[in-house]
Phi, psi and omega in degrees: 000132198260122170302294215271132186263129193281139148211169208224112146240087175075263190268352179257122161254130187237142207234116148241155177279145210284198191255325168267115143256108171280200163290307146294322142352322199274348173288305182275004164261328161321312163314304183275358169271307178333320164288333175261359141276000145336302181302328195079047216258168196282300210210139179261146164219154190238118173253105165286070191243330158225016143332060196275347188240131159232158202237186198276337160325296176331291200309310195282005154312305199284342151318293165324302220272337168267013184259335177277334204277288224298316189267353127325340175090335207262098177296144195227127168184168207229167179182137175088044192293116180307169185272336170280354142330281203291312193292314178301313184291357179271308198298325185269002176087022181277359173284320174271021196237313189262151148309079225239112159266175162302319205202164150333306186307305188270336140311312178278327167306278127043275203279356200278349195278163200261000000 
């Protein structure tokens, strides 16, 4: 059964995320963001909008997947950081290694300029 719910806006593929990632979570969200560069898509964006846990497992998926997205070619950013989200990503320093928007809008916006 797939964690993460998949949609297409035209050329962005957006991943939202379950409200837990553990340590096991994190296996099987890894699979399914890997599948979705498979596709090749202009841009992954990961909406944490109900995302309340992510453990250090988590984190480093999100690592993976933008280190892959990157030699892929692929824009990568994340968006709708719940606040125990936003503070792991503040405390471990992922605002500055990821792309962190406000909203969808300004995600896609972002990743849609050429």
């Amino acid at each position: 059964m797939a964690l993460c719910t998949i949609r297409q806006k035209g050329t962005i593929t957006i991943a939202a995320l379950p409200p837990q990632i553990d340590h096991v979570a994190a296996t099987e969200v890894e699979k399914e963001l890997r599948e979705l560069v498979l596709h090749a898509p202009k841009a992954i964006l990961l909406d944490f909008s109900k995302t309340e846990y992510v453990s250090s497992s988590g984190l480093r998926v999100f690592l993976v997947i933008a280190k892959i997205t990157q030699t892929a070619r692929i824009s990568y950013g994340v968006f709708s950081l719940t606040r125990f989200v936003d503070h792991i990503f503040s405390i471990s320093g992922f605002r500055k290694v990821l792309p962190v928007y406000d909203n969808e809008e300004a995600a896609i916006r972002a990743v849609s300029r050429p």
